[in-house]
C-alpha positions as CSV (number, residue, x, y, z in Angstrom):
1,X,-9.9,23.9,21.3
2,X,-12.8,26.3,21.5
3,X,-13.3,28.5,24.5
4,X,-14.3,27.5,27.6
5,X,-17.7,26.1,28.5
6,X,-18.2,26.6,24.4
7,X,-21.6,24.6,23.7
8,X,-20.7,21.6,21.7
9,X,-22.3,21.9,18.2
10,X,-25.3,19.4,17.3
11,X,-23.9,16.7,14.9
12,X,-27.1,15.4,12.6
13,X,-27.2,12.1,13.8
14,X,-29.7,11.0,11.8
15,X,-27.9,11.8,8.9
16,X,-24.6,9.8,10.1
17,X,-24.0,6.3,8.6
18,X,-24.1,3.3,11.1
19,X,-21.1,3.0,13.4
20,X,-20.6,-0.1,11.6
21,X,-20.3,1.0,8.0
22,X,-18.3,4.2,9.5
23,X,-15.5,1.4,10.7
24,X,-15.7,-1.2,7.4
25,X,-14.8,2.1,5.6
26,X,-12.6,3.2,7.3
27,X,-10.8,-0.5,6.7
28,X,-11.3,0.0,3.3
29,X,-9.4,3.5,3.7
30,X,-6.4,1.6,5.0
31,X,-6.2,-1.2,2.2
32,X,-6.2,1.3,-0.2
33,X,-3.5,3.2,1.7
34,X,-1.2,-0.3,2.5
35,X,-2.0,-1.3,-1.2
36,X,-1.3,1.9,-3.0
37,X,1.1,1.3,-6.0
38,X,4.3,3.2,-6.0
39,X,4.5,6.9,-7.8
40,X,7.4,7.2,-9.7
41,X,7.1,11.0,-9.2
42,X,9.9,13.5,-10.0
43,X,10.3,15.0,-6.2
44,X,11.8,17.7,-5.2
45,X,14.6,17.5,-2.9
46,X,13.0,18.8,-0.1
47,X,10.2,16.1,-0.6
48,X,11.9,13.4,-1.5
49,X,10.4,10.9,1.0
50,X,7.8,8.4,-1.0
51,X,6.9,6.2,2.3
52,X,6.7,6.8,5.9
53,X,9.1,4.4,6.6
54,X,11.8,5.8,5.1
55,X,10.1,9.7,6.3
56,X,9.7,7.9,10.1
57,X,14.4,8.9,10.7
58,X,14.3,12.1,9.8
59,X,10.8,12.9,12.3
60,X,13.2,11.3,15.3
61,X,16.4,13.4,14.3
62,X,14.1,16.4,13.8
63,X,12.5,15.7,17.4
64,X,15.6,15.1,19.0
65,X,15.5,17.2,22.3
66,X,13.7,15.6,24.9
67,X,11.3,18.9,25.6
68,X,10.2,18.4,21.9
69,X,9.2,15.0,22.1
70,X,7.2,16.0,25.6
71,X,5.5,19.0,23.9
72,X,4.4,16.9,20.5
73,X,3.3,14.3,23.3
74,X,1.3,16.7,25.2
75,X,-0.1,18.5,22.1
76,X,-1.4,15.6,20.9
77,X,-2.8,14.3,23.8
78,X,-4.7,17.3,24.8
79,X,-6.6,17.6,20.8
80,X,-7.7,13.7,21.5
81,X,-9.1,14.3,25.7
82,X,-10.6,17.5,24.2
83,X,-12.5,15.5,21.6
84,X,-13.6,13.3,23.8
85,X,-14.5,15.1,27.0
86,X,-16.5,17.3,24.6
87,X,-18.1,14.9,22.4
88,X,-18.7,11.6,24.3
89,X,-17.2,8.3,23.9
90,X,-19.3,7.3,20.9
91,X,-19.4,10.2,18.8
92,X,-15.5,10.7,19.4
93,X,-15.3,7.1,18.1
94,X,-16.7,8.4,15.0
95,X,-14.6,11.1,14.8
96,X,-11.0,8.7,15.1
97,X,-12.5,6.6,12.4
98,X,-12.8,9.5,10.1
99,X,-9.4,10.9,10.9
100,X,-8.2,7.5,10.3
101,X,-9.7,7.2,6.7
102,X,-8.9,10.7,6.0
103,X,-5.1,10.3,6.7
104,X,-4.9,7.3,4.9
105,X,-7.1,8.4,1.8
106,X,-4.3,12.0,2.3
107,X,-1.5,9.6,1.3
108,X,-2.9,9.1,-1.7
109,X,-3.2,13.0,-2.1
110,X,0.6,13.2,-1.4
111,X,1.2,11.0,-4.0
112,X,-0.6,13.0,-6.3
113,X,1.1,16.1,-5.3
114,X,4.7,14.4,-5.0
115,X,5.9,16.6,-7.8
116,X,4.8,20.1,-6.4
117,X,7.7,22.1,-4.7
118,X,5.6,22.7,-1.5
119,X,3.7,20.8,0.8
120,X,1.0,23.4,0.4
121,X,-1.5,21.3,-2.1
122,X,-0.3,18.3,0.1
123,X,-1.7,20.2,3.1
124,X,-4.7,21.1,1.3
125,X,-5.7,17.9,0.5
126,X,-5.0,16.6,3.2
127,X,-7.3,18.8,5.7
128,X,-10.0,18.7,3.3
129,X,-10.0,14.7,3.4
130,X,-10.1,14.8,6.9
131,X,-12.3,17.6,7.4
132,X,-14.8,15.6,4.8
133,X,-14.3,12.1,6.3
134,X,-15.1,13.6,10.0
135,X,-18.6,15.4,8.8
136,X,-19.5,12.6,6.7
137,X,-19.1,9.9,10.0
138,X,-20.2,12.3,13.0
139,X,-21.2,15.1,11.6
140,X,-18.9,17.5,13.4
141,X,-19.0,20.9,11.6
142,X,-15.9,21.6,9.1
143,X,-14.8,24.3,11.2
144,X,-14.8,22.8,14.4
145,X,-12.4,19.6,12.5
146,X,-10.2,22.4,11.5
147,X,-10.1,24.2,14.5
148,X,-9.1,20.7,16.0
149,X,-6.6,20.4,13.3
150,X,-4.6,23.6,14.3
151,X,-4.8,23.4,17.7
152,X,-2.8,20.2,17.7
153,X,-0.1,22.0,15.9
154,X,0.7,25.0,18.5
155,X,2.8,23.3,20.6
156,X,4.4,21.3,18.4
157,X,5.1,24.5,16.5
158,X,6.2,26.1,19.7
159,X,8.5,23.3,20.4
160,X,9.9,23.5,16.8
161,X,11.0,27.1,16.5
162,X,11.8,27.7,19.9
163,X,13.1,24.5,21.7
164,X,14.5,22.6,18.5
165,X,15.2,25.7,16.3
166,X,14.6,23.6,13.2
167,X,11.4,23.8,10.7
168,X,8.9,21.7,10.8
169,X,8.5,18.7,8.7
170,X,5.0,19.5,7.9
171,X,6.2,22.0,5.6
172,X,7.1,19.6,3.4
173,X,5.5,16.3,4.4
174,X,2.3,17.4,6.1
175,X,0.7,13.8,6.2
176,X,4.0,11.7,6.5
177,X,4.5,14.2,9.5
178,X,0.9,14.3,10.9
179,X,1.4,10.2,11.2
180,X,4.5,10.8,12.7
181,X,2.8,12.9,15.6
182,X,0.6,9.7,16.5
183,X,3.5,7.4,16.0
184,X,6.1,9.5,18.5
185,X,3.3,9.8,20.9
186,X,2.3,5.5,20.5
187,X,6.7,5.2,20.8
188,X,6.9,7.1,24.1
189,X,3.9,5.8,25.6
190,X,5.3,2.3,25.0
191,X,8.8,3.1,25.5
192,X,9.7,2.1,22.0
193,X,11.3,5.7,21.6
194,X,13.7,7.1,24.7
195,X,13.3,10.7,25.1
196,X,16.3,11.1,24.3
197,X,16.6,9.4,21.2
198,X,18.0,11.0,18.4
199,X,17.2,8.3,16.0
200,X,14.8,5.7,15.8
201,X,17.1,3.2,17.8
202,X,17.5,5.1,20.4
């Protein structure tokens, strides 16, 4: 993300809380998201998912052809070395932790929004809890987050429409399917997940 040999923009480190209070916040940020109660929401077909576990079969059947799986893997991969070649091991720590807390504060956002017909105000929750969570623990700018963000979706994208031919859950699911993206990549780097797989056992 970013051009090359882009300078890397100064994050007001005097402003940031302590690494320590970044991370017991970010704990907090995923009690509340292990702990939220149940919406009994009306949902639209098209988002009818209310967990990610039952979300988690349709991401594997939707990612079903091996170059798929290799260009979510890469695409993910390359946002998280970019992050940290650019920003250092510490500050890129502090960027994780707030990506953490934002995804996990973003479910609660999907549960707010369970009713809508599109994933839009899902999405748009969503970004803005990440973005928010990443400035407020290393003070990245917004736009840089963002531009982050949207980088990691090209080549999933690409795989999508042009290797899988199907559309992409985030459509409909952004955060379940944003989770999903770090889960995939965690299952192939462990071998949890063949790339072949069509299904989440194999």
């Amino acid at each position: 993300p970013g051009g090359a040999g882009a300078p890397v923009p100064a994050m007001a480190s005097t402003h940031r809380p302590p690494l320590h209070i970044c991370a017991a916040l970010t704990a907090v940020c995923v009690a509340i998201a292990l702990h939220r109660p149940a919406v009994a929401a009306a949902r639209p077909p098209s988002r009818s998912f209310a967990d990610f576990e039952s979300f988690w079969p349709l991401y594997v059947q939707q990612h079903s052809l091996t170059t798929t799986k290799l260009l979510h893997g890469v695409g993910t991969t390359l946002v998280v070395l970019s992050i940290a070649v650019r920003l250092g091991a510490a500050s890129s720590l502090r960027v994780g932790l707030g990506l953490v807390s934002g995804i996990c504060l973003s479910l609660l956002g999907a549960d707010a929004t369970a009713s809508c017909s599109s994933g839009l105000p899902e999405a748009a929750v969503m970004v803005s809890l990440i973005v928010g969570a990443v400035r407020l623990y290393s003070g990245l700018p917004p736009s840089q987050t963002a531009a982050h963000l949207a980088c990691g979706y090209v080549l999933p994208w690409v795989a999508h429409f042009f290797v899988e031919r199907n559309r992409p859950a985030t459509f409909s699911h952004p955060t379940f399917s944003l989770i999903g993206d770090f889960a995939l990549l965690g299952s192939l780097l462990t071998g949890r997940l063949p790339l072949n797989a069509t299904s989440p056992a194999g």
